[in-house]
Biopython code that builds the backbone (N, CA, C, O; Angstrom):
import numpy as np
from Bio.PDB.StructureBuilder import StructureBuilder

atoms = [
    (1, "UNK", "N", (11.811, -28.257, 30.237)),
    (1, "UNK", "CA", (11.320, -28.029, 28.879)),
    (1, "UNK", "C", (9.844, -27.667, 28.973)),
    (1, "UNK", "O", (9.031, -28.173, 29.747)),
    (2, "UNK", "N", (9.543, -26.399, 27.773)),
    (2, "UNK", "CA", (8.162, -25.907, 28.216)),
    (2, "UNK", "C", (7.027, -26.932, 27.765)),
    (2, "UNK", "O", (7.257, -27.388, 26.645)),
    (3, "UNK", "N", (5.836, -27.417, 28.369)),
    (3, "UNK", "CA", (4.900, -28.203, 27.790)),
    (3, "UNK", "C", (4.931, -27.921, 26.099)),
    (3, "UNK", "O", (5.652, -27.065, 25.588)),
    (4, "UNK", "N", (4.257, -28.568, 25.547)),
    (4, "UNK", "CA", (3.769, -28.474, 24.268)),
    (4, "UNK", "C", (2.801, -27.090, 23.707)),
    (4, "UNK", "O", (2.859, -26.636, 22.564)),
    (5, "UNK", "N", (1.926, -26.575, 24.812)),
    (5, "UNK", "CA", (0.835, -26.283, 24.621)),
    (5, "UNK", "C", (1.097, -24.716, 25.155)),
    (5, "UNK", "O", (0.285, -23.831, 24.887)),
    (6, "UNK", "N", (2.519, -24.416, 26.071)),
    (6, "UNK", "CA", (2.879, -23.023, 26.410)),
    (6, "UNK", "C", (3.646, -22.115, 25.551)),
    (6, "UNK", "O", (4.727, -22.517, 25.122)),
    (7, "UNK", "N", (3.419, -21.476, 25.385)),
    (7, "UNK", "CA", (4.349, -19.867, 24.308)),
    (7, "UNK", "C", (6.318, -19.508, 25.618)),
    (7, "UNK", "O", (6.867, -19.207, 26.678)),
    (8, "UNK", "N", (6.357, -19.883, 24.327)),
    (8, "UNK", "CA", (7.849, -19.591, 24.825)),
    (8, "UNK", "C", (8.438, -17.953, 24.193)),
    (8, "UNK", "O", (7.881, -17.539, 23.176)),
    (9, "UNK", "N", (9.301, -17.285, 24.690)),
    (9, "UNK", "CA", (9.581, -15.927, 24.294)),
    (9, "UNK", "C", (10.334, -16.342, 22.816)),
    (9, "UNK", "O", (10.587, -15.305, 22.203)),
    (10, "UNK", "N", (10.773, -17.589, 22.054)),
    (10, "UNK", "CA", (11.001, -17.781, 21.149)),
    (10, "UNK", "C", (10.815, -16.837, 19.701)),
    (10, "UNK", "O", (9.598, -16.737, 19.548)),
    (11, "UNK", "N", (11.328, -16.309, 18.889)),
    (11, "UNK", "CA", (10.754, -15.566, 17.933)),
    (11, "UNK", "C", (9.791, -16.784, 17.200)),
    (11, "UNK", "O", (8.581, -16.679, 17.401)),
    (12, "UNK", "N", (10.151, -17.657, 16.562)),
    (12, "UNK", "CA", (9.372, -18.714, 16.184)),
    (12, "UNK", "C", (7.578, -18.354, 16.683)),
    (12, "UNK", "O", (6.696, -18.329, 15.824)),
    (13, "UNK", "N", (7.460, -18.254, 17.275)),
    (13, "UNK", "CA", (5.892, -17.881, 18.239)),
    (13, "UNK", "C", (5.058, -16.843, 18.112)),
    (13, "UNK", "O", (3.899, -16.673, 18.489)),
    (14, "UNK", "N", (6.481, -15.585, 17.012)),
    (14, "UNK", "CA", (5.908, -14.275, 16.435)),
    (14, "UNK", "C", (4.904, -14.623, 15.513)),
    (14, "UNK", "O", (4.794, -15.573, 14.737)),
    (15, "UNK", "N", (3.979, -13.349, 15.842)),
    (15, "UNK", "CA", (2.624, -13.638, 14.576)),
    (15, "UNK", "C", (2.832, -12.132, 13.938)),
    (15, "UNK", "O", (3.426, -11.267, 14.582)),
    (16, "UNK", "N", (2.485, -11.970, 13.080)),
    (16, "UNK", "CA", (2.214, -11.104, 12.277)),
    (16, "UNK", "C", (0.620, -10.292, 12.730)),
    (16, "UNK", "O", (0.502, -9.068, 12.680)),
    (17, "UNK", "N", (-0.114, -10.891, 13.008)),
    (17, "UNK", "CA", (-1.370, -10.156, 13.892)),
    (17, "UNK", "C", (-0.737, -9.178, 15.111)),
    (17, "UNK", "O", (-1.329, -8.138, 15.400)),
    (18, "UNK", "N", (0.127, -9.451, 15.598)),
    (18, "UNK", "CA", (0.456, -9.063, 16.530)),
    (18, "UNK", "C", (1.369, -7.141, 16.166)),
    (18, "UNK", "O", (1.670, -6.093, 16.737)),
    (19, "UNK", "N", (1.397, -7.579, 15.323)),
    (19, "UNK", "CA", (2.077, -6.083, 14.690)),
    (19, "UNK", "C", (1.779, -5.007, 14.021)),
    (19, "UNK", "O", (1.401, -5.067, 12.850)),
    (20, "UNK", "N", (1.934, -3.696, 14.794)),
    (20, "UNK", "CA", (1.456, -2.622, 13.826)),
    (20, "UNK", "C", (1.758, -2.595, 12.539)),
    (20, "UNK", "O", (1.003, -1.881, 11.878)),
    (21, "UNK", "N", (2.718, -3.200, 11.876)),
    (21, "UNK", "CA", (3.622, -2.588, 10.287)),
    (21, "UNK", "C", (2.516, -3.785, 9.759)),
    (21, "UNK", "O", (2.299, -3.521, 8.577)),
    (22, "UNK", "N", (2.020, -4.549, 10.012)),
    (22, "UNK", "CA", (0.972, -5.671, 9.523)),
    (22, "UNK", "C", (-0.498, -4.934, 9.404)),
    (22, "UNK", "O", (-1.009, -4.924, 8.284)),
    (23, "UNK", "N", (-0.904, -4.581, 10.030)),
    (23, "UNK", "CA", (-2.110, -3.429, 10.071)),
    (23, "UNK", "C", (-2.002, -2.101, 9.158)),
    (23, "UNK", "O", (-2.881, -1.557, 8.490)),
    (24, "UNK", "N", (-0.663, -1.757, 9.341)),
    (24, "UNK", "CA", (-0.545, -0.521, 8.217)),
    (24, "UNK", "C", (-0.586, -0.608, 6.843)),
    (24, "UNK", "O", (-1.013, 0.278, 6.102)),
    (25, "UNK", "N", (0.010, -2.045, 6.381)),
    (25, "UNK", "CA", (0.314, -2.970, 4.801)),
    (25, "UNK", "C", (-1.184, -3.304, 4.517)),
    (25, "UNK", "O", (-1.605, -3.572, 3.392)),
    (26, "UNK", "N", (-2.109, -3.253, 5.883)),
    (26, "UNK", "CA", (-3.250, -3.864, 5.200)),
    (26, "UNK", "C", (-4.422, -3.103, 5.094)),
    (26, "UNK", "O", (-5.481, -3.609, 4.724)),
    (27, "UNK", "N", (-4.294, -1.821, 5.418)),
    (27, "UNK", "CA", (-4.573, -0.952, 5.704)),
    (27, "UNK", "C", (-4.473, -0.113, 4.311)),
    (27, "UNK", "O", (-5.540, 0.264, 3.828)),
    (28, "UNK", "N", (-3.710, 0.086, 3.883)),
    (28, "UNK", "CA", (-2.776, 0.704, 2.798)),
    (28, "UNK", "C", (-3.295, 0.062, 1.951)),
    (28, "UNK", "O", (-4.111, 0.650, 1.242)),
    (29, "UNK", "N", (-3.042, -1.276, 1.718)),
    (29, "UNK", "CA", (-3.529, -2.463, 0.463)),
    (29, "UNK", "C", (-5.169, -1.844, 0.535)),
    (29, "UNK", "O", (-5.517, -1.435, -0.573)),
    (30, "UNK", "N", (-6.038, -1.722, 1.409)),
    (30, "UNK", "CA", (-7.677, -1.667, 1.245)),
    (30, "UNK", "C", (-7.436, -0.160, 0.815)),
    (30, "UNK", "O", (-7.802, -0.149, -0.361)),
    (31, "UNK", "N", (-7.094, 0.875, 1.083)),
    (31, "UNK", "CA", (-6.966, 2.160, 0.376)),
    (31, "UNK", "C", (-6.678, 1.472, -0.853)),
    (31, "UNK", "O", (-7.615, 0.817, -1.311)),
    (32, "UNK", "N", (-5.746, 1.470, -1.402)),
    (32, "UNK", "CA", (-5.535, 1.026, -2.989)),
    (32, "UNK", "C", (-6.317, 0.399, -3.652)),
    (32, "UNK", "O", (-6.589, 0.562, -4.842)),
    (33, "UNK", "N", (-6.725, -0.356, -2.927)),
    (33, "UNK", "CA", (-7.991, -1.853, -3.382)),
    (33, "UNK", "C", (-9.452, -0.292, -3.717)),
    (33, "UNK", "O", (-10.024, -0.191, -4.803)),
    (34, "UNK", "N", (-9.640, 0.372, -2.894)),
    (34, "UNK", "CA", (-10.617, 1.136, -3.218)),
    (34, "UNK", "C", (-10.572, 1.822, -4.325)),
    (34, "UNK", "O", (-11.553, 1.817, -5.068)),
    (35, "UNK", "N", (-9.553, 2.463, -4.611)),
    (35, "UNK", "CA", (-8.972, 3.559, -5.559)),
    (35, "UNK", "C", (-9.073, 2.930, -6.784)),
    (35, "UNK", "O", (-9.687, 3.497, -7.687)),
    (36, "UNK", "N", (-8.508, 1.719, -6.980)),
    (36, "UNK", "CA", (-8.365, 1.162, -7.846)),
    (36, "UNK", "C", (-9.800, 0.498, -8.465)),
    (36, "UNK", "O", (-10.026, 0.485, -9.675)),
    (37, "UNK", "N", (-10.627, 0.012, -7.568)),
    (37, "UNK", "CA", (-12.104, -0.327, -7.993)),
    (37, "UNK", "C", (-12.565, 1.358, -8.676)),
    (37, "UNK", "O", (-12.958, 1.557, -9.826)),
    (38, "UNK", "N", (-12.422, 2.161, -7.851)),
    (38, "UNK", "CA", (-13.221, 3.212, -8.338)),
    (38, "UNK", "C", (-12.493, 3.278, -10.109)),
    (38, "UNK", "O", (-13.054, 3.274, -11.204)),
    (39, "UNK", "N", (-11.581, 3.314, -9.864)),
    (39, "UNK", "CA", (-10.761, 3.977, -11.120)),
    (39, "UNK", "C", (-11.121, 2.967, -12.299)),
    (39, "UNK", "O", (-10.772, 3.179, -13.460)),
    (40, "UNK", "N", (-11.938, 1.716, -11.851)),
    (40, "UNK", "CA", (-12.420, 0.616, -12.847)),
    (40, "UNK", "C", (-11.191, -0.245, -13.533)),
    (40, "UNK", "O", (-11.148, -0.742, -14.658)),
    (41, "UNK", "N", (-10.159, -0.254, -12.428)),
    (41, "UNK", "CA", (-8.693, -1.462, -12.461)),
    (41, "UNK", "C", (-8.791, -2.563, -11.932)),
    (41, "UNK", "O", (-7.966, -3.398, -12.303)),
    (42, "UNK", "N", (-9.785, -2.969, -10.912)),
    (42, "UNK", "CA", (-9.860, -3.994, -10.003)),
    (42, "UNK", "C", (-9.556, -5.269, -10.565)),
    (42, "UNK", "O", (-9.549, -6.233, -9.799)),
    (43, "UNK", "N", (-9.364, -5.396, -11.483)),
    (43, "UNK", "CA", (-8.748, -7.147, -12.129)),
    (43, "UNK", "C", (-7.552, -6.731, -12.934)),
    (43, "UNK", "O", (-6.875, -7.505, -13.611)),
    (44, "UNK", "N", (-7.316, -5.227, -12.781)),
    (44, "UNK", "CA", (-5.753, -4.870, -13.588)),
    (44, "UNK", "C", (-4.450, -5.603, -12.806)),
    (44, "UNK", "O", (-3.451, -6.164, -13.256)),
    (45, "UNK", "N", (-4.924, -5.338, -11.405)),
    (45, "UNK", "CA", (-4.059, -6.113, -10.349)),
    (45, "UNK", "C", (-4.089, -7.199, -8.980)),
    (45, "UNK", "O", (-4.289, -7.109, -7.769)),
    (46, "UNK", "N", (-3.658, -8.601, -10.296)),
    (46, "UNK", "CA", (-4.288, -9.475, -9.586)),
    (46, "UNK", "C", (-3.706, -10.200, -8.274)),
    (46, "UNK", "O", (-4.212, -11.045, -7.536)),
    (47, "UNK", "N", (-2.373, -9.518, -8.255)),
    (47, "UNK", "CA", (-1.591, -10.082, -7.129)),
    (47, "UNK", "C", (-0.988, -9.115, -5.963)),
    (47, "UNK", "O", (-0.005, -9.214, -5.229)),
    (48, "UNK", "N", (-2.098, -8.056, -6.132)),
    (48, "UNK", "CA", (-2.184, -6.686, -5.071)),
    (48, "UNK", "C", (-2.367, -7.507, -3.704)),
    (48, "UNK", "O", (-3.185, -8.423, -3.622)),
    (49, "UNK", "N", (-1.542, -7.110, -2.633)),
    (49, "UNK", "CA", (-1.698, -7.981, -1.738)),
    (49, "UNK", "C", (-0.833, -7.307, -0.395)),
    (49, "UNK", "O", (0.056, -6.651, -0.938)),
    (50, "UNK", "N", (-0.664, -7.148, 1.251)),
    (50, "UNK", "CA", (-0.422, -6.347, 1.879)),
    (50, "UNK", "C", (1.031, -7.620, 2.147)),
    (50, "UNK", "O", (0.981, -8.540, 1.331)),
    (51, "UNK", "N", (1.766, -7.673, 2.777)),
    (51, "UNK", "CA", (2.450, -8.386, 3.386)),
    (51, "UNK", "C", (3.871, -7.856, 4.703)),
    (51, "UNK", "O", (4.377, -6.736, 4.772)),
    (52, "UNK", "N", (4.169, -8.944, 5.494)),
    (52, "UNK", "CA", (5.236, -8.788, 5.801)),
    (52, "UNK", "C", (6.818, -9.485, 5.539)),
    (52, "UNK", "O", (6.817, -10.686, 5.268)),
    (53, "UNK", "N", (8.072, -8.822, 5.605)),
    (53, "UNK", "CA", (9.384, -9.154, 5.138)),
    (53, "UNK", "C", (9.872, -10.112, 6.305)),
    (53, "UNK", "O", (9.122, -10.384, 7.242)),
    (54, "UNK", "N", (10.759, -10.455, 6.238)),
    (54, "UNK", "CA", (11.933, -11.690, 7.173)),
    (54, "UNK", "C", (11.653, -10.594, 7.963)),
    (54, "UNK", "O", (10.905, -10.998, 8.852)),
    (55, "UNK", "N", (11.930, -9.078, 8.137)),
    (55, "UNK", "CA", (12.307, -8.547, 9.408)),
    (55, "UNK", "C", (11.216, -7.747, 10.064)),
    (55, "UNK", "O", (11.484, -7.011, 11.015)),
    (56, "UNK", "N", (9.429, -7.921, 9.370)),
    (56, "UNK", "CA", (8.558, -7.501, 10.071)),
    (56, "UNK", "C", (8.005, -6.283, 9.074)),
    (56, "UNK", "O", (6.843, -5.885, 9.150)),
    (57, "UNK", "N", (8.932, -5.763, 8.171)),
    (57, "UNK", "CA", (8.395, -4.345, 7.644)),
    (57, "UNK", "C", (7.219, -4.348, 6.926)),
    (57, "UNK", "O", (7.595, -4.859, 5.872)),
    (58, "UNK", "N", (6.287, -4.164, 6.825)),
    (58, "UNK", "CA", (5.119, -4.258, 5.756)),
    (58, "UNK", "C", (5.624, -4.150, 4.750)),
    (58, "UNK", "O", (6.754, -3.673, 4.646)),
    (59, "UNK", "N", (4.843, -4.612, 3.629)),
    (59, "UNK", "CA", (5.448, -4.452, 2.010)),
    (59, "UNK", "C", (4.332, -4.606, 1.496)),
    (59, "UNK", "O", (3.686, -5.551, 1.950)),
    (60, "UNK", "N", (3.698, -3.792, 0.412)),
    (60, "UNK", "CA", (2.954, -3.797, -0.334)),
    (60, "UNK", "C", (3.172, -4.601, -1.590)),
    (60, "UNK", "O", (4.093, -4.158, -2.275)),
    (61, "UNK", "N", (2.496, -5.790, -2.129)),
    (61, "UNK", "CA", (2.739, -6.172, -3.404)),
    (61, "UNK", "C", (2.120, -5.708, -4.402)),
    (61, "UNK", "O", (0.958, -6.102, -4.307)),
    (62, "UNK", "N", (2.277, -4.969, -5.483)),
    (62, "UNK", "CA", (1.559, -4.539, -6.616)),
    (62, "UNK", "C", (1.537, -5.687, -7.230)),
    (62, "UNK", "O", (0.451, -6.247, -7.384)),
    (63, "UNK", "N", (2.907, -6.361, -7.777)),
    (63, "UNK", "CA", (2.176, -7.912, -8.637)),
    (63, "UNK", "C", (2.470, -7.348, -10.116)),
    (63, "UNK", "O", (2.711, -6.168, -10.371)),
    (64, "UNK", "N", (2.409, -8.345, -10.994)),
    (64, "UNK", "CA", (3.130, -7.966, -12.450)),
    (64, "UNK", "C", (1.788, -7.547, -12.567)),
    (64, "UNK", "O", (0.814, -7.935, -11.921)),
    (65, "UNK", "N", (1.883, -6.318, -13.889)),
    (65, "UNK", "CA", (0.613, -6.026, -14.482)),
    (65, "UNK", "C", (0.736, -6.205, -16.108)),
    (65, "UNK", "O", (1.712, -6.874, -16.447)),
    (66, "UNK", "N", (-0.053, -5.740, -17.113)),
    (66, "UNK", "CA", (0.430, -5.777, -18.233)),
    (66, "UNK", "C", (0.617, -4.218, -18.822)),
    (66, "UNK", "O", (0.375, -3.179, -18.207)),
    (67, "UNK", "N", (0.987, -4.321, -19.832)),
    (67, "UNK", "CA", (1.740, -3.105, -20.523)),
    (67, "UNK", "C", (0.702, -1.964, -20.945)),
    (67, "UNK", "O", (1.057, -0.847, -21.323)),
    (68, "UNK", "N", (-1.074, -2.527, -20.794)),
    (68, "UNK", "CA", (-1.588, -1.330, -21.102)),
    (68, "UNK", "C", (-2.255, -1.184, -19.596)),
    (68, "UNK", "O", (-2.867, -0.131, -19.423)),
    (69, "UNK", "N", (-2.231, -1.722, -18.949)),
    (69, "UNK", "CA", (-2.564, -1.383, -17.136)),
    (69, "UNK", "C", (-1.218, -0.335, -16.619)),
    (69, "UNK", "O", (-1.493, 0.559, -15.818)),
    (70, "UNK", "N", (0.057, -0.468, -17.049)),
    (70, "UNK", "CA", (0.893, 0.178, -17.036)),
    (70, "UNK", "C", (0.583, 1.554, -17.648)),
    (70, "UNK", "O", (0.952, 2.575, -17.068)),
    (71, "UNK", "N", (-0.060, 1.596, -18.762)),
    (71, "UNK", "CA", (0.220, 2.885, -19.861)),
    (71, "UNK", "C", (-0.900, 3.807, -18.730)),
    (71, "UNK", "O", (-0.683, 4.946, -18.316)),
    (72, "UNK", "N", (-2.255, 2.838, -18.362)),
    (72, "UNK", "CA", (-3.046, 3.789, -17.708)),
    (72, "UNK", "C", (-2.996, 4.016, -16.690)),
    (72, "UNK", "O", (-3.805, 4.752, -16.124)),
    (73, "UNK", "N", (-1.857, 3.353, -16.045)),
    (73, "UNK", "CA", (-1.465, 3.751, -14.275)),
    (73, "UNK", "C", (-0.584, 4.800, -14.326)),
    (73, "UNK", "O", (-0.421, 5.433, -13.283)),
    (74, "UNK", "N", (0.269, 5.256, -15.711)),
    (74, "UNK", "CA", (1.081, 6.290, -16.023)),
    (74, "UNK", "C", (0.079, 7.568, -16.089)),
    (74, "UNK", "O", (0.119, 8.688, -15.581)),
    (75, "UNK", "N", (-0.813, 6.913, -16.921)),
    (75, "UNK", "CA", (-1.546, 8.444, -17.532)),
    (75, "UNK", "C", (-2.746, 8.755, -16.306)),
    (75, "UNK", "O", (-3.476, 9.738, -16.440)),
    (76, "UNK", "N", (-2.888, 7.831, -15.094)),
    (76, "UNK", "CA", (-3.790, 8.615, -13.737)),
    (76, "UNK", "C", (-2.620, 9.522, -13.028)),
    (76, "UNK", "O", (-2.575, 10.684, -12.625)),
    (77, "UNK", "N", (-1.745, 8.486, -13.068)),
    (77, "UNK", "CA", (-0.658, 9.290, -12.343)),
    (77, "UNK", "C", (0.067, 10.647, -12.936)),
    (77, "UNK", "O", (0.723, 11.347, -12.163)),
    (78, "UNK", "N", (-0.053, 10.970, -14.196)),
    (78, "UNK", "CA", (0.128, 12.137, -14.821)),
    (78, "UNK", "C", (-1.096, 13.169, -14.415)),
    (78, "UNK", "O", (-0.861, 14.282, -13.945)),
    (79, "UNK", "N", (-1.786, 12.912, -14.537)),
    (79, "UNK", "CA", (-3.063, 13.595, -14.263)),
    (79, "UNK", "C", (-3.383, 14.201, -12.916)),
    (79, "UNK", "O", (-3.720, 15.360, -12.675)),
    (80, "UNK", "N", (-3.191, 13.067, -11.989)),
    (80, "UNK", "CA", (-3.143, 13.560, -11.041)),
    (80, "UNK", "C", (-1.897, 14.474, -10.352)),
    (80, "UNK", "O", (-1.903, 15.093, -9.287)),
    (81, "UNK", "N", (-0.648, 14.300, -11.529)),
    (81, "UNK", "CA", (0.441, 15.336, -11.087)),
    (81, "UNK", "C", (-0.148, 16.822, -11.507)),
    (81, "UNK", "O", (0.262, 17.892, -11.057)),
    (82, "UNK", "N", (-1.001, 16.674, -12.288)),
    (82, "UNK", "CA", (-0.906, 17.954, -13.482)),
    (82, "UNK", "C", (-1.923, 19.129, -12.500)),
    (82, "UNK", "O", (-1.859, 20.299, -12.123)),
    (83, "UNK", "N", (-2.986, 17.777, -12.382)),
    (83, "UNK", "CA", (-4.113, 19.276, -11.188)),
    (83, "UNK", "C", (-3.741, 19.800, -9.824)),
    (83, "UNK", "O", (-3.109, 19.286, -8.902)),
    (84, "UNK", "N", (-4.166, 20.661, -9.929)),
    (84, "UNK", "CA", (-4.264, 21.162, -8.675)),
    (84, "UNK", "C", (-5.496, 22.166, -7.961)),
    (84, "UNK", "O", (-6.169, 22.975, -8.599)),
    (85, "UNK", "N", (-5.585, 21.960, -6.811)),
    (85, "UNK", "CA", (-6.631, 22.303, -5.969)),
    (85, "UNK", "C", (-6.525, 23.258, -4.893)),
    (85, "UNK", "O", (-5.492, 23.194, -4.226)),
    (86, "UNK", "N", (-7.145, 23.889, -4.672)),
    (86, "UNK", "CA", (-7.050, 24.840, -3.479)),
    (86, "UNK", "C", (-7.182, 24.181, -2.078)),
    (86, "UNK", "O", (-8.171, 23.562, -1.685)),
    (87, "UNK", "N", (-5.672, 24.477, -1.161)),
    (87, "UNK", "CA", (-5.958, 23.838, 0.182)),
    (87, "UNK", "C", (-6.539, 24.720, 0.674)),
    (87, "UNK", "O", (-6.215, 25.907, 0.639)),
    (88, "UNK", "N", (-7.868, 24.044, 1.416)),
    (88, "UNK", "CA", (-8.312, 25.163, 2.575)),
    (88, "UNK", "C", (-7.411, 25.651, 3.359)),
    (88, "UNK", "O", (-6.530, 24.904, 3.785)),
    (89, "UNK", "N", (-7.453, 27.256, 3.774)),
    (89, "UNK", "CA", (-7.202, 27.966, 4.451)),
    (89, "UNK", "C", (-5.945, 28.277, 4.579)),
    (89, "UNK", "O", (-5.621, 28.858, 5.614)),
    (90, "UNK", "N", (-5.040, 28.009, 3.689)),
    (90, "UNK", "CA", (-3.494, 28.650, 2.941)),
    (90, "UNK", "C", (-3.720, 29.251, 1.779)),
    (90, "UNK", "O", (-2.844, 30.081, 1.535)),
    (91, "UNK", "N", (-4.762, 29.145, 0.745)),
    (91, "UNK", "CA", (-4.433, 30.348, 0.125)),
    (91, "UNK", "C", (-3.106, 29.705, -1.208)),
    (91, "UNK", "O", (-2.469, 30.438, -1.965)),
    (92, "UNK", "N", (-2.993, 27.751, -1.109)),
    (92, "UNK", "CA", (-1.811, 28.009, -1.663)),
    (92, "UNK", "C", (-2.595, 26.614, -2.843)),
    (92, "UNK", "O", (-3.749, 26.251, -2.619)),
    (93, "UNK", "N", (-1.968, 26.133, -3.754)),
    (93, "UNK", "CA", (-2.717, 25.027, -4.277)),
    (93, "UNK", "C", (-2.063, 23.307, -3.026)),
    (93, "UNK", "O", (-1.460, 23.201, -1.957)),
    (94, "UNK", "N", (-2.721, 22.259, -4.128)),
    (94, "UNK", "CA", (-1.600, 20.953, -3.306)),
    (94, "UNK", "C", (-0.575, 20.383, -3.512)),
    (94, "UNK", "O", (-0.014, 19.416, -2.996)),
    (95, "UNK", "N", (-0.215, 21.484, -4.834)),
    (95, "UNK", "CA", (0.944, 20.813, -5.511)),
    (95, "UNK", "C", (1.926, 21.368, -4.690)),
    (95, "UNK", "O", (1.849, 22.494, -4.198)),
    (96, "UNK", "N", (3.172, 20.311, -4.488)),
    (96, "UNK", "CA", (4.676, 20.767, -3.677)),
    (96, "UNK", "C", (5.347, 21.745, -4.550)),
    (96, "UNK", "O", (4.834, 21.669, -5.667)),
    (97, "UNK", "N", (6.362, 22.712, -4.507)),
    (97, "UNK", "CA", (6.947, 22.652, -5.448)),
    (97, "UNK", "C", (8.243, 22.193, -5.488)),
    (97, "UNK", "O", (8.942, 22.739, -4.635)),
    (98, "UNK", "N", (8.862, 21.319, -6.228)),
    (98, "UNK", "CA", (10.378, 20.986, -6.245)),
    (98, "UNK", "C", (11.110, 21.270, -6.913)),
    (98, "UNK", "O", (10.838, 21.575, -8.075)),
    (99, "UNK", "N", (12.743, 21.278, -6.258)),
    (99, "UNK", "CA", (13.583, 21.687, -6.263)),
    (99, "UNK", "C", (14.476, 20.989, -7.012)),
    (99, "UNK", "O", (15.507, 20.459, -6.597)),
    (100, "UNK", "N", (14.016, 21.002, -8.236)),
    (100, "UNK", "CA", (15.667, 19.964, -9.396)),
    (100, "UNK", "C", (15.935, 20.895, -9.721)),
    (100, "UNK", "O", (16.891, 21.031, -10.484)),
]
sb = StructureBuilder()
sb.init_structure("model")
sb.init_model(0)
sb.init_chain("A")
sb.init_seg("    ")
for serial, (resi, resn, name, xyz) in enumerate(atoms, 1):
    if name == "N":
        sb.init_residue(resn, " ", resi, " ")
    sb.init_atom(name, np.array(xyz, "f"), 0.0, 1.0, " ", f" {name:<3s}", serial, name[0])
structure = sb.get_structure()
């Protein structure tokens, strides 16, 4: 039996530091965390938070918001569907175009 004090190949012993999909969730969460300060939301979402699942995947928590943090997360996100910009050096804008 291993001492007390040695790491066994056990999953039990897994850390979450240890994982890229943990770095990417938190990674991702500080992009948003920025966006969202700029955009003057930063207390719209109070339970924004990076995490990992039972099986390791990162998961982003957005967290309940209320109904007019909703109306104005609709109307950035409209906005930002609506413009468009010139990509350098195609000649084309950034909008995709899709296919419904």
């Amino acid at each position: 039996m291993p001492a007390d004090h040695e790491h066994s190949s056990d999953s039990a012993s897994w850390s979450p530091l240890d994982s890229e999909e943990w770095y990417a969730a938190r990674d991702a969460v500080a992009g948003l965390r920025d966006v969202l300060i700029a955009a003057g939301m930063e207390r719209d979402f109070p339970y924004l938070r990076a995490d990992l699942n039972a099986f390791g995947h990162g998961l982003i928590e957005l967290g309940r918001i209320s109904p007019e943090t909703a109306e104005r997360l609709t109307e950035l996100l409209r906005r930002a569907l609506e413009s468009t910009y010139e990509v350098p050096g195609t000649g084309t804008n950034g909008r995709q175009q899709r296919n419904d």
